[in-house]
N, C-alpha and C positions, 0 to 999 in steps of 0.2 A: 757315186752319184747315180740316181735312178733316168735309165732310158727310159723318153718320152717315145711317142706313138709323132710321125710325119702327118704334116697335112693334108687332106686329100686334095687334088685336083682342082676338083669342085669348089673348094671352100674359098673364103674369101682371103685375098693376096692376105701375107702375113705385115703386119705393121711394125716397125722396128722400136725398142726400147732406145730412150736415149738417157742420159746421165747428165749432172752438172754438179756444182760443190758450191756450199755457200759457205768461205771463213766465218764462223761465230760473231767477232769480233765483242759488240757490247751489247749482251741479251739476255735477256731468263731462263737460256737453253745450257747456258753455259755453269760449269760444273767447275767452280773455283778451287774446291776443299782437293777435290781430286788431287791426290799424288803425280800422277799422269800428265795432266794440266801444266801449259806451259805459256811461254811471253805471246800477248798478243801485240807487241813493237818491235823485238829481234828480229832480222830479217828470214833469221833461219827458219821459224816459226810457218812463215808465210812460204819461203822453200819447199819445208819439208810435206804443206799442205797441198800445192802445184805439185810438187814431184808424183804424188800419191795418186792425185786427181787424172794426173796425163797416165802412168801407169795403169790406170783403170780406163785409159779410151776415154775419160767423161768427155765432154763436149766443149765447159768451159770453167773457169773459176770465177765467180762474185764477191765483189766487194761492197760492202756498204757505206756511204760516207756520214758521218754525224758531224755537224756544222758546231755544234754546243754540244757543253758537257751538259747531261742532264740535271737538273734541279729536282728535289723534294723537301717541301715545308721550307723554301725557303736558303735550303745547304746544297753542297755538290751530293748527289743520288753515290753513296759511294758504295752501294753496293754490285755496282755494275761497271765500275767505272774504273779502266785500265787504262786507257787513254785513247787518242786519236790520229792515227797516222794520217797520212794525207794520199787518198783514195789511189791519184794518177802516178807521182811515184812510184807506189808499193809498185804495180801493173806494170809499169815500165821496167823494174828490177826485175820481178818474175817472166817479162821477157826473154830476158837473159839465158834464164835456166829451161825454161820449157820448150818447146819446137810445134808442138800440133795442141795445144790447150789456147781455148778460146780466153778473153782479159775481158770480164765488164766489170764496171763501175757504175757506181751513182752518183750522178752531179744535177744539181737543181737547177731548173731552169728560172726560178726568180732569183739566183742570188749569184749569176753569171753575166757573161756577155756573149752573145755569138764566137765573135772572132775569137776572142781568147780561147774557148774551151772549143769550137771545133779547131783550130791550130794544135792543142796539147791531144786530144780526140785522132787528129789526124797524124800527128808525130808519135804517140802510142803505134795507132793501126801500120804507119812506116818499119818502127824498132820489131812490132812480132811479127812482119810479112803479111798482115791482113787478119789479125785474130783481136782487134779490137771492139769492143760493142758499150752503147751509154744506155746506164738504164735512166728511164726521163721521170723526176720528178718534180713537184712545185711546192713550196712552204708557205705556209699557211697563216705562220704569227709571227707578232713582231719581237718576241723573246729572243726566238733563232735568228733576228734580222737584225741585231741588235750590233750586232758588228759587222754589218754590213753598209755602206756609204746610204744606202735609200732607204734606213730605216726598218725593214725589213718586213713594211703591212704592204701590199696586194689585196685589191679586192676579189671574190672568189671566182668572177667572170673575167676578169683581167687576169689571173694569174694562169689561170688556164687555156685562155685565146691567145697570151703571150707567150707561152710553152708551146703551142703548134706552131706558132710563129718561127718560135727560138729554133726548131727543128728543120723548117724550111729554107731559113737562111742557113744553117750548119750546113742541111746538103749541098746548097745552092754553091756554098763553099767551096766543098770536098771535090763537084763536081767539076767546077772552075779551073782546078791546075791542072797546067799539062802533061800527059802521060809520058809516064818518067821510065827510067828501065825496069822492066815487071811487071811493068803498072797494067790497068786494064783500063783499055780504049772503049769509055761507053760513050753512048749517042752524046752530041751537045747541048746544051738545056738551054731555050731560048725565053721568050718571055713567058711569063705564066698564064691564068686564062684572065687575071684582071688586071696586068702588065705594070706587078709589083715588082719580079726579079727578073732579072738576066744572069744567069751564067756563061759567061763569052767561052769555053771549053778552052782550046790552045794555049789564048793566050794569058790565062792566069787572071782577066780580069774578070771583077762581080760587079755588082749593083744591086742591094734591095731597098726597098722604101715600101714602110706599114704605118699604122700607128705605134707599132712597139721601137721599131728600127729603121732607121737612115742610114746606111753605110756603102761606102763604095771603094773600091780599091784592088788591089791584086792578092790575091790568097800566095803565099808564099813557099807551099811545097806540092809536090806534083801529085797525080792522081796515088792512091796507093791502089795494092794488087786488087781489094773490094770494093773500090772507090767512097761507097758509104760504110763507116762504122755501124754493126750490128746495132738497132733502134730497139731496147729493151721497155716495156712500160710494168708497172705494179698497180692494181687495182681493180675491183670488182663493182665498181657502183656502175649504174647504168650508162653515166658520163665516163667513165674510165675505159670502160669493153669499148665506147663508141671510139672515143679517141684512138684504143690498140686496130679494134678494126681498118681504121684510116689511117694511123701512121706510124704503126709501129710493128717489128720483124717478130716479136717473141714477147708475150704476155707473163708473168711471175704472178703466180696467183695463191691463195691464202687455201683453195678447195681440196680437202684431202679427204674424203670421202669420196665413196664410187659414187653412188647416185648423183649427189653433187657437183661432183667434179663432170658427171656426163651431162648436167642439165646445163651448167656453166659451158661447156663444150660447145653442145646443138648451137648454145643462144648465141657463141660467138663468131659459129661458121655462118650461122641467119646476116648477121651485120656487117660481115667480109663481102657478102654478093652485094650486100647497097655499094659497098666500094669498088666492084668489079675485080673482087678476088677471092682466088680459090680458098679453101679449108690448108691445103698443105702452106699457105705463104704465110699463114701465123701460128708458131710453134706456139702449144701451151706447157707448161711447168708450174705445176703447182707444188709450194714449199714442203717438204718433208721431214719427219724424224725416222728413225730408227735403234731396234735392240735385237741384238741377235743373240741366240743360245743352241748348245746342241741339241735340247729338246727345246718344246714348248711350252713347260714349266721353267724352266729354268730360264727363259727368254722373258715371260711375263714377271718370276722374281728377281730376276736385272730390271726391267723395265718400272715394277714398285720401287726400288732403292735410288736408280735415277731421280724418278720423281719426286723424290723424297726431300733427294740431296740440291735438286733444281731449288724447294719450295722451304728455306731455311726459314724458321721462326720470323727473325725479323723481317723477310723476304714475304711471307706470305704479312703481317701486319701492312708493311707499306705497300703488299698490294691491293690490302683492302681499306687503305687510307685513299687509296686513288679514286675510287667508285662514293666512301661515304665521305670525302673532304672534312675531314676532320682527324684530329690528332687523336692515334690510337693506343700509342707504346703502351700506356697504362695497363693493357686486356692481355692477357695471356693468351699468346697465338695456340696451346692446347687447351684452351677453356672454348665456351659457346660465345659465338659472335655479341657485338656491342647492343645494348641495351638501350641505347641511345638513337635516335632516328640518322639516318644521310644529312648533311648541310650540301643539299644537291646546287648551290647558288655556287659553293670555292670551289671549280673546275679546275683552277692554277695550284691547286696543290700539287701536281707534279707540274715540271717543265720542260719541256723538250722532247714530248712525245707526242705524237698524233694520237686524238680521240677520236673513236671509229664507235664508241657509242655515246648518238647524240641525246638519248633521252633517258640518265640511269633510273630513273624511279622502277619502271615494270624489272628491271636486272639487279636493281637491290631485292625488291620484294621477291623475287625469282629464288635469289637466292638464301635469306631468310626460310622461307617458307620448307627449301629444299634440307637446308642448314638443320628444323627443327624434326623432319619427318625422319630423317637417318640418323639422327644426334650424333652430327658431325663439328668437331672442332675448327678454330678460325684454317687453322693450316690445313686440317682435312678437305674442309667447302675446296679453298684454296685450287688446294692438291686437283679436286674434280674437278672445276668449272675451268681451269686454266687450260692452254692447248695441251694436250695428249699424245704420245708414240705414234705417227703412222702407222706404221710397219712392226710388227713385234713377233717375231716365229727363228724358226730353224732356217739359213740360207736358202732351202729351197724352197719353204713355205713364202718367205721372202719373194723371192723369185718370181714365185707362181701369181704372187701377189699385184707385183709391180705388173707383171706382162698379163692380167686382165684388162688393170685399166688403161692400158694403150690399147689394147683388143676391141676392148667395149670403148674406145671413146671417150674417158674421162681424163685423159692427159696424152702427149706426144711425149714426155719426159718428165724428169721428176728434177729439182735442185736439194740437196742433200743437206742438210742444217744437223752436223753433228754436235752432241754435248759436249766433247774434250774438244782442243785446241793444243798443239796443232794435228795428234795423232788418228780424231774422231774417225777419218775414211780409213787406217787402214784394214781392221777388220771385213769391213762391207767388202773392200777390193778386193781382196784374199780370196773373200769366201761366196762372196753374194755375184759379184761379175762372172765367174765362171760357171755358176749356176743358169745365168740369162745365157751364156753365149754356147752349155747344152744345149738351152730350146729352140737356140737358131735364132734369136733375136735381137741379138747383141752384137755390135760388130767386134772382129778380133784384129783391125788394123784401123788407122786412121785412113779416112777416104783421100784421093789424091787430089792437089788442090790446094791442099793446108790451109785453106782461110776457115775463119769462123764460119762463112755461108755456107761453106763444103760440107761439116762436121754437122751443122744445122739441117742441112740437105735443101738450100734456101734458094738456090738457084741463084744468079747475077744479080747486080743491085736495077732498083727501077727509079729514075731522073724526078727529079723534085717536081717537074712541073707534069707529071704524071700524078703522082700523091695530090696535087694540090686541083687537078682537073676534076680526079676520081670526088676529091672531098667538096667541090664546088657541086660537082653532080647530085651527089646524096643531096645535101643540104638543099636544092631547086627543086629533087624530088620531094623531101619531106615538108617542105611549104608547100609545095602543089597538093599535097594529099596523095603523091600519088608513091611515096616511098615506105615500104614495112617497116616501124620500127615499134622493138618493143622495152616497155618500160618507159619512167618518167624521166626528162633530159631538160637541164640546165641548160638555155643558151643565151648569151648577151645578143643587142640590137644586132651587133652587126651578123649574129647567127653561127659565131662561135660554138662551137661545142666545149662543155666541160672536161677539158680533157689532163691526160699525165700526173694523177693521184700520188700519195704519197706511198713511196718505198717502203721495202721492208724488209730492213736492216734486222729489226725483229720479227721474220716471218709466223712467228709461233705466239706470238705475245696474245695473250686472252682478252674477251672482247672489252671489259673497263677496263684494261689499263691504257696510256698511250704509250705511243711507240715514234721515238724521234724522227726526225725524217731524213733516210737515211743517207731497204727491199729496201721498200720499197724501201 
């Protein structure tokens, strides 16, 4: 391995790389034909994925949860479709086996209850000693709701003032039992600042009352060592940053480019000081791939054949049935795209995924136009416009790669979305971790502490009715005129923010297709 050159003195403090792992589970990333390729239900699967992850120090393991099988044209989407374990199990099992890897999950905050999932939230964060964390998200149709007792429509300012809701009461929760052995004794939370909740601290009892929730009663297990499960959110709209700024530990973001990822950065330490918080209290990670080779040819021709094998014939058809709504089998996915215009009105021809582009007309003609100038095939277009390799070089090109943009500012870490299952990390750990922890920026132990905050470097948790002060504050500023914010913001009457976007389960999925809700 090549010795690097120490920093000087002078230079600015070095900023540490951090790691995380995202299971596959049911995505476009995923490389079925592969030999290699194994169960994503076995629990070994999931084992062998945490083992790999904690042997590489990562930070933590994600899960995604999908509520429905996905739909297309009307059938189960069976090209993606292995099935669906059920998110807090798996998490609780992999408890078991791991010691210092962080557990999140994605559970939606429209298609829960408070109590129920912070209880299961808080009995996770019990079973791993304080390594639990919930990434927060909201759904959007009534497809996914469809088995669910309310139907499962939400309006889009409801579902999202009902999510920071949903968050506040969980604290309000968490913070309520009393501290048990291990546990950690934070302040008591009294009423809030428009004396919606109480948490009585000692002795177990709560009270909230909103318009979303009326509940009152004793929370039933004691403080755990974090007392809050890690607050994960997924989303980049200008409602989503706002939401992460105010309430949430660690943002999953979709920006894997430097530039990007550093403008995405600036914009979301600007929106932490309207909450009266530092840059370091919200971790970013934005989703990754990677292809390693000993040279750099031989990395870029792994990284063609992945994507090859990602973008199978019928794979890349139904993904361009998703953007034109219309049935395509007919077209031979190596001839030139359909001759036929978009039916841009069928949006439900796929089911069960989030659409993140709301206007396909300018991204069909986009792609047309781009389709006739390179006389590229349906799977070729495909192959290019779909997400791409982050990362693709020698381990150390690797290396050098990740630890700019923590340097420069366009991530604090990265979440790792490998194409095999379960064995996708181990190459990267082998080869790519001891590369970071030549340059001194990686750490070669887990910090002491063992909670997820610790591994995060996130400091002690902060009392619900701090969150809910800080968020009243902005919100008085930004009606006065007298608060910075930028970009355009959804808010209902009562001056909710649009917040807690959908996961991504499929962090990679390209910009027509949708993507169930899971990341996010």
């Amino acid at each position: 391995m090549t010795t690097h050159p120490t920093h000087s003195t002078h230079a600015a403090p070095v900023r540490p790389v951090h790691l995380a792992a995202h299971f596959p589970g049911v995505n476009n990333t995923t490389v079925w034909t592969d030999p290699a390729g194994g169960s994503h239900i076995e629990f070994e699967s999931f084992e062998h994925f945490a083992r790999t992850a904690e042997n590489g120090l990562f930070d933590f393991l994600f899960l995604a949860e999908g509520l429905r099988l996905r739909e297309h044209k009307g059938e189960i989407f069976d090209l993606d479709v292995v099935g669906r374990p059920e998110t807090a199990t798996v998490l609780a099992a992999l408890a078991q086996v791991t010691r210092n890897l962080g557990l999140a999950g994605t559970f939606s905050a429209t298609f829960n209850e408070p109590y129920d999932l912070a209880r299961k939230l808080g009995t996770l964060d019990h079973l791993s000693a304080g390594r639990a964390a919930w990434n927060v998200v909201t759904t959007n149709n009534a497809f996914t709701g469809a088995n669910f007792r309310r139907g499962g429509y939400l309006d889009y300012a409801d579902r999202y003032a009902r999510a920071e809701d949903f968050i506040s009461v969980a604290r309000t929760l968490w913070e309520s039992g009393a501290a048990g052995p291990g546990a950690v004794s934070g302040s008591d939370t009294g009423a809030g600042p428009a004396g919606t909740s109480a948490g009585l601290g000692e002795s177990g009892a709560f009270s909230h009352r909103s318009d979303f929730f009326d509940i009152a009663g004793r929370y039933p297990l004691p403080r755990s060592r974090q007392v809050h499960p890690v607050i994960f959110q997924a989303g980049d709209s200008p409602d989503g940053r706002d939401f992460a700024a105010g309430s949430a530990d660690v943002i999953f973001t979709r920006h894997s480019e430097l530039e990007e990822g550093k403008a995405f950065y600036a914009d979301i330490t600007r929106r932490l000081a309207r909450y009266g918080r530092g840059e370091d209290e919200l971790k970013i990670y934005p989703g990754v791939t990677f292809v390693l080779g000993d040279t750099a040819a031989e990395a870029e021709e792994r990284a063609a054949l992945i994507r090859r094998q990602q973008v199978s014939g019928p794979g890349a058809i139904a993904f361009l049935e998703q953007l034109w709504g219309r049935d395509l089998t007919a077209y031979d996915p190596d001839g030139p795209l359909p001759d036929v215009d978009p039916d841009f009105d069928n949006a439900d021809i796929t089911r069960g995924r989030v659409r993140h582009v709301k206007d396909p007309r300018p991204v069909a003609r986009a792609w047309r136009e781009r389709a006739e100038a390179e006389g590229l095939s349906i799977r070729e277009l495909v192959i290019e416009v779909s997400a791409r390799h982050s990362f693709v070089g020698t381990p150390g090109r690797v290396a050098e790669q990740m630890n700019e943009y923590v340097q420069q500012r366009a991530a604090d870490g990265f979440i790792l979305v490998p194409h095999l299952t379960p064995g996708g990390l181990d190459e990267f750990v082998a080869r790519v971790v001891p590369e970071l922890q030549e340059r001194g920026v990686y750490r070669t132990e887990y910090p002491e502490g063992g909670t997820l905050r610790d591994n995060l470097g996130l400091g002690g948790y902060r009392p619900d009715t701090e969150w809910a002060a800080a968020r009243a504050a902005a919100r008085d500023a930004h009606r006065d005129g007298t608060g910075h914010h930028d970009g355009t913001e959804h808010r209902d009457q009562a001056g909710h923010s649009a917040a807690a976007e959908h996961s991504t389960e499929n962090s990679t999925q390209p910009p027509a297709a949708e993507k169930e809700t899971a990341h996010v």
